[in-house]
N, C-alpha and C positions, 0 to 999 in steps of 0.2 A: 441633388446639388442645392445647395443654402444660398440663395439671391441676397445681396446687402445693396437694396436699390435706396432714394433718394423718392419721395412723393411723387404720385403720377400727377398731381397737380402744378406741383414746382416744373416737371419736365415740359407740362404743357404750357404752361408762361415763356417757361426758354423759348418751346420751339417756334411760338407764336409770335415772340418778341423779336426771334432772330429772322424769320420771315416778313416782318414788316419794318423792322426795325427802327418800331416805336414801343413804348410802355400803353399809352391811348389806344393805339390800334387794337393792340394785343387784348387791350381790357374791353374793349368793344365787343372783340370776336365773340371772346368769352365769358363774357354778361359780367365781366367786374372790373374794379376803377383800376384806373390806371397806378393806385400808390398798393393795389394787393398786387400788381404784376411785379410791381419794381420790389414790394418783400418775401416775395416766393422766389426772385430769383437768386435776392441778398441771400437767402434761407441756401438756395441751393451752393451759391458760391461757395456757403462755411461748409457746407456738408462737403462739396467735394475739397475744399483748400486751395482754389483757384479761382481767378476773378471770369467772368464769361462775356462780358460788354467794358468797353470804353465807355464811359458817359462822359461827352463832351458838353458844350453850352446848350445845343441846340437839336442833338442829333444822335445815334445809338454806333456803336460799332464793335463787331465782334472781333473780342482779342482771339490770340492763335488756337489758344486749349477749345474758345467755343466756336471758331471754323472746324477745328477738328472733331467736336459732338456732333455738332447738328444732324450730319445726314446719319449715323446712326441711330441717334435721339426718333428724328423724323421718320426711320425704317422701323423702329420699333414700336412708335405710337400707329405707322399703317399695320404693321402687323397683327398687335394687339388687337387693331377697332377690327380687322379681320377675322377674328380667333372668335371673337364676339358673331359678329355678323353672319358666318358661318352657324355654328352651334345653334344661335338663334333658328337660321332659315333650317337648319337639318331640325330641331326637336320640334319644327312647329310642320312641317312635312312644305308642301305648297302646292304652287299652279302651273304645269310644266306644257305646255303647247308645242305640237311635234307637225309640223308639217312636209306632208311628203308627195311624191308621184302618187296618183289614184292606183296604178297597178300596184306601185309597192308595197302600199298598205294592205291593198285588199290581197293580195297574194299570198304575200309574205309577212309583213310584220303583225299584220293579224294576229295571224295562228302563233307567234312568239308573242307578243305581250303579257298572256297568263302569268309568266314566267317572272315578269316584272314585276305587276303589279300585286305578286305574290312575296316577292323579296321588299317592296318599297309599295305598303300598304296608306304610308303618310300620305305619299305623293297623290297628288292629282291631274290623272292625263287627259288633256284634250287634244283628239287628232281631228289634222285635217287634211284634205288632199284639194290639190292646187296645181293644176298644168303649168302653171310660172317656175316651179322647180325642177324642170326640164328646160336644158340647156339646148341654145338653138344648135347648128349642125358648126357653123363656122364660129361658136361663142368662145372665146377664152377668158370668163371669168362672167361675176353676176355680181351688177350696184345694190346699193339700199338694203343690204345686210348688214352691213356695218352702223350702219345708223340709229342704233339703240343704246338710248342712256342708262347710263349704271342704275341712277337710280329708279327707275323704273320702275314697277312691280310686276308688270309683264316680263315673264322667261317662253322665250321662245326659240326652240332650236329649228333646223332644215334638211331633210335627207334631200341632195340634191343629185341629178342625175346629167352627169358632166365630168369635164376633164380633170375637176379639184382645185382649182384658181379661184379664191374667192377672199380680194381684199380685206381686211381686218378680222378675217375670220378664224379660227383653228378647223380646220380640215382633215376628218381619215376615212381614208379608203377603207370600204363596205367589202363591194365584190364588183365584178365586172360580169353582167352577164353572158351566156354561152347559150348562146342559139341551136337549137337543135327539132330534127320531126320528131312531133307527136302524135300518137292516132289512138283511138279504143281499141284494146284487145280483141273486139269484134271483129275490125278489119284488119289485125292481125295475121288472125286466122281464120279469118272468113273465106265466103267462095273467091273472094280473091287475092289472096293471099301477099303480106309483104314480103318477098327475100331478098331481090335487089332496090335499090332503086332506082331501076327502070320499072320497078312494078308501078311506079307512081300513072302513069299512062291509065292506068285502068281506075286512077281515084280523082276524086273532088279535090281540089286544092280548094285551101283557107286563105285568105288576106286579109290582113291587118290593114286598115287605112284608117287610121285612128293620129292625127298630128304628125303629118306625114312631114314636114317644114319643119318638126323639132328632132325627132329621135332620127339618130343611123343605125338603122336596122337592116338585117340582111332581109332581099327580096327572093322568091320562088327564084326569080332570073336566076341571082348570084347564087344559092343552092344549089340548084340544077348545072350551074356551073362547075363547081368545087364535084359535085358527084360525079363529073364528066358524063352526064345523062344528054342525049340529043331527041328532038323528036317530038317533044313536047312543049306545049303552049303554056310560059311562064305566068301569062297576062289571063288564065281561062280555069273557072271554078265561081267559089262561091266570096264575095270580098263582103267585108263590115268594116263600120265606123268605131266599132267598140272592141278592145282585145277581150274583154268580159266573155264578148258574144263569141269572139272566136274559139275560146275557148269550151264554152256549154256546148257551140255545136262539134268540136272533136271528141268530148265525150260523151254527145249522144251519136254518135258514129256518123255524123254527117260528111265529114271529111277528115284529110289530113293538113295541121297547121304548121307554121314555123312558131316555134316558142322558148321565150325563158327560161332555161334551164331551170333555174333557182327558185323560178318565182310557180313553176308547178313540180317542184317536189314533193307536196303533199298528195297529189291528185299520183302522178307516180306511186307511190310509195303505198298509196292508196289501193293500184290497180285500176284506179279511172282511166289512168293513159299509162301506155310504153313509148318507148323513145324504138324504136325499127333497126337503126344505122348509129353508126359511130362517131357523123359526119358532123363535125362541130365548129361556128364561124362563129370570129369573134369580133368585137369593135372598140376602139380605143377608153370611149367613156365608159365610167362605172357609178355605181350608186357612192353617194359620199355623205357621213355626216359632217352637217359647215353651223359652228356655235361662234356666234357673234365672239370677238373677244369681250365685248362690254360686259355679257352674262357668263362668260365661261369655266368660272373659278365659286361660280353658285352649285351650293352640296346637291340641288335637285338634278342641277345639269351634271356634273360630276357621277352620280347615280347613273343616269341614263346611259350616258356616254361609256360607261365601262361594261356595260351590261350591253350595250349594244354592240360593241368592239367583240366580247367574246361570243356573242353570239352570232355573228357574220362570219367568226373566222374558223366558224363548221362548216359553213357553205365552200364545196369543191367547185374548182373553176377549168374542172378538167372537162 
């Protein structure tokens, strides 16, 4: 298609004039006198065959035809300095800061980033992990995300682990974890073997007490509940500060844990641990990526975010 546009300089007089609706102002903005604003816009008048301001004694005012440009005029010069700004931040690659749950990273997004930083070699990632992006149990939403200005040169996005409520932000749903036993194939099929679980009676249980005030997670109790298992002592084994630790010791056969589905599928998959039972509890929150709107439409963030979205939506929630 053949453009017969009018100078992007004339247009930016217009829209600058019609925005303040001075000639002075205009020329101010835009580092020139106020008598180039008033012949850039003369220029454009003849160009289109239509006048665009009243000039009265004292004062500017736009006739009907330049009420009827501007906000196109103005939608196309954002769009334009967009097109630019864009292309700029994609050929020069950047600085993209990811902050997420400690489990998540080290679990899960770990072992996926190869994947990334193989496709968006530009990019430069720094992660970090931050118990702040874990939502308390009663939170319906999280401040001071919002609070990043465009111009900025900090991009930083948020895996957040919550309900998905997060003022100013664009928010998508990750996965929602699914809790299930895990143990080492040792005690599998060791001398004491899992078939039911009532076999649990004869094992170490694992406890998580790691921010016990932030995540809802299911307990041995509630477990042992949903298995209709009686007889056994929910509150009795072996309990850590760290889900890290609880996990190294299920697979060195110390006990049997409650864990993340999601977040030990590699250890699964691996054969460091089986899942025993089919028995799977779940809880309303889920992992979410939340991009400030201010940075959301930046190509570094647009990369991640799409690459993040199909790569979450392998993970099964069954």
């Amino acid at each position: 298609m053949t453009y017969r546009l009018p100078p992007l300089n004339a247009l930016r007089a217009f829209e600058a004039a019609a925005r303040h609706l001075s000639f002075k102002d205009a020329g101010e903005e835009l580092s020139v006198t106020p008598t180039a604003i008033s012949h850039q816009i003369k220029g454009l008048e003849e160009y289109l065959g239509f006048p665009l301001f009243h000039r009265l004694t004292r004062a500017l005012e736009l006739t009907r035809e330049g009420r009827a440009m501007l906000p196109k005029v103005r939608e196309g010069l954002e769009c334009f300095a967009a097109a630019i700004e864009n292309t700029r931040l994609h050929e020069a690659g950047g600085r993209l800061l990811v902050t997420s749950p400690p489990a998540f990273l080290t679990r899960w997004l770990m072992r996926h980033l190869p994947k990334f930083t193989a496709a968006h070699p530009e990019i430069q990632l720094h992660m970090a992990a931050s118990l702040e992006t874990i939502d308390a149990r009663d939170a319906s939403g999280a401040s001071g995300l919002a609070g990043i200005d465009v111009r900025d040169d900090e991009t930083e996005v948020f895996i957040r682990f919550g309900r998905g409520h997060y003022d100013g932000c664009r928010s998508d749903r990750l996965f929602a974890p699914a809790y299930v036993v895990v143990c080492s194939p040792r005690l599998l099929f060791g001398m004491r073997p899992l078939h039911t679980p009532g076999d649990l009676r004869r094992h170490n249980l694992l406890h998580d007490e790691s921010i016990l005030e932030l995540m809802d997670r299911p307990t041995w109790a509630e477990w042992l509940q949903v298995a209709e298992v009686s007889g056994i002592d929910a509150n009795a084994g072996t309990h850590f500060s760290d889900p890290g630790l609880v996990l190294s010791a299920a697979i060195d056969g110390v006990g049997v844990a409650l864990a993340s589905k999601p977040l030990v599928e590699a250890e699964v998959a691996a054969g460091r641990l089986v899942v025993p039972f089919d028995i799977v509890i779940r809880r309303t929150q889920a992992y979410y990526l939340v991009v400030p709107e201010a940075v959301a439409d930046r190509p570094i963030v647009s990369a991640f975010r799409h690459w993040l979205r199909g790569e979450s939506a392998k993970v099964a929630e069954d």
